[in-house]
Each structure stands twice: as structure tokens, then as C-alpha cells.
Legacy VTK file of the C-alpha trace (Angstrom):
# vtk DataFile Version 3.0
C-alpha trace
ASCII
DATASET POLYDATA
POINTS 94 float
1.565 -9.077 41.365
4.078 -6.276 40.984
5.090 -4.075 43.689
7.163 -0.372 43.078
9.202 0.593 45.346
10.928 4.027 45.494
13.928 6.352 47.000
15.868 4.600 49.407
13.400 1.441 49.717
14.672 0.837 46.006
18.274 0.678 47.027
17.636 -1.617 49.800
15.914 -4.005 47.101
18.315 -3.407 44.249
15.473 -3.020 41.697
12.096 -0.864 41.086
9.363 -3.474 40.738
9.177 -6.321 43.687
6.608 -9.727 42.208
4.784 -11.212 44.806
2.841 -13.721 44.700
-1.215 -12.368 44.635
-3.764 -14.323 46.774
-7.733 -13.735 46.935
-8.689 -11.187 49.492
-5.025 -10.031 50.125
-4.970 -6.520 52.002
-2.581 -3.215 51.761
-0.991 -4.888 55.220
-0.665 -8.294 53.278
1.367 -6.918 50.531
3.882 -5.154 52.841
4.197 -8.587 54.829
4.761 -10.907 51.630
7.218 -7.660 50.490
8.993 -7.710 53.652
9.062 -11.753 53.252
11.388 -11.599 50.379
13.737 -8.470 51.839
13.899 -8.983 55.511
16.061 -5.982 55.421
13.000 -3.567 54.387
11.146 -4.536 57.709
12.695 -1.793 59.798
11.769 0.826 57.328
8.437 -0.278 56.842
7.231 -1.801 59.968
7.114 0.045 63.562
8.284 -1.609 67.333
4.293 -2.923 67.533
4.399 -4.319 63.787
2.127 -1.859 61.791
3.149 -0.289 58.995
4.839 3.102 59.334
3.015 6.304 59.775
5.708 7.989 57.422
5.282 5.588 54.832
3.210 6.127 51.641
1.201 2.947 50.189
-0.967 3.514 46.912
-3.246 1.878 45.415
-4.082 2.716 41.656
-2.258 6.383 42.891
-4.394 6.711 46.018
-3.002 6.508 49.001
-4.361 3.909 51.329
-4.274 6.277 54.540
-7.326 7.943 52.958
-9.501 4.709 52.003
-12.067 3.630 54.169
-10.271 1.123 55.448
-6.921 2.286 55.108
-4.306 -0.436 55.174
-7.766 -3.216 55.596
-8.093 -2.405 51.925
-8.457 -5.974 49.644
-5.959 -5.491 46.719
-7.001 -6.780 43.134
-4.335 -8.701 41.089
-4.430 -5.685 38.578
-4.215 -3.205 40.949
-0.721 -1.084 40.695
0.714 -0.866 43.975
3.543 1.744 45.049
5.386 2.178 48.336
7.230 5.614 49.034
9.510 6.513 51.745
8.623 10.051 52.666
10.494 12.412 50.726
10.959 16.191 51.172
12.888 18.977 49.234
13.049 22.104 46.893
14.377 24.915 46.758
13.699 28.206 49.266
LINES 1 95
94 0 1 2 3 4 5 6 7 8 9 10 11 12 13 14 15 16 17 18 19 20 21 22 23 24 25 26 27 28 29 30 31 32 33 34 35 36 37 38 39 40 41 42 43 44 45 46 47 48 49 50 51 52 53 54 55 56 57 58 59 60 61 62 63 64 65 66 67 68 69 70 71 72 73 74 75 76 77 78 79 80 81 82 83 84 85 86 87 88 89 90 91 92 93
């Protein structure tokens, strides 16, 4: 299963698209612990003191973000589902 990551999650990883290995009823959380399994480094950015995923964070699912679905971050991932991962971002002009 591929994983994107973006912003300055990508230039912890060195690359855009993480593979993970999929299993059968995986959830959001899942993911982020099998990502966080291969780059140790990203588990400060993505995980808080009590081990849940960041509030900042954005996880998606097909372009939705998991925050919204019923069961947020509970949600069982399919092997074809596109998965993304943002860092909040901010910007613009005034």
C-alpha cells in the first residue's frame, strides 16, 4: 500500500510515496504506526506525549479527511484506498 507524504514530513522521509505493507482490517491509526515503523524519526511529528496522532495533522482517505469520518482515525483502510498525510500548512499573501 502506498502512503504520500507532504511538506516537511517528505523531507524527513527523503521521498513522496512511503509502501507499507497492507493487512485486512488495518485502520487510519494503523497506517501511521506501520509509517512511523519504517521512519522512527516521523514519530514526533505525527504522534503526541499520550501516543495519538496529532490534532494538527491531516490524514485522507480517497481526499477526505479522516477527522470528519464517522470514526475518524477507527476508519478500516482498503488496499486501493489512496492515503495522504499533511503537515498543516498556512500562507498567502495579505
Amino acid at each position: 500500500m502506498k502512503v504520500n507524504v507532504y511538506a516537511t514530513l517528505r523531507s524527513i522521509v527523503g521521498k513522496k510515496t512511503i509502501e507499507i505493507d497492507y493487512q485486512p482490517n488495518m485502520t487510519a491509526m494503523d497506517v501511521v504506526h506501520k509509517v512511523v515503523e519504517l521512519y522512527p524519526a516521523l514519530a514526533n511529528e505525527l504522534f503526541d506525549p499520550e501516543n495519538r496522532f496529532q490534532r494538527h495533522m491531516k490524514f485522507f482517505i480517497n481526499g477526505r479527511e479522516a477527522e470528519w469520518m464517522d470514526s475518524k482515525m477507527s476508519t478500516v483502510i482498503q488496499p486501493e484506498d489512496k492515503i495522504d498525510i499533511f503537515p498543516p500548512v498556512g500562507g498567502g499573501s495579505r
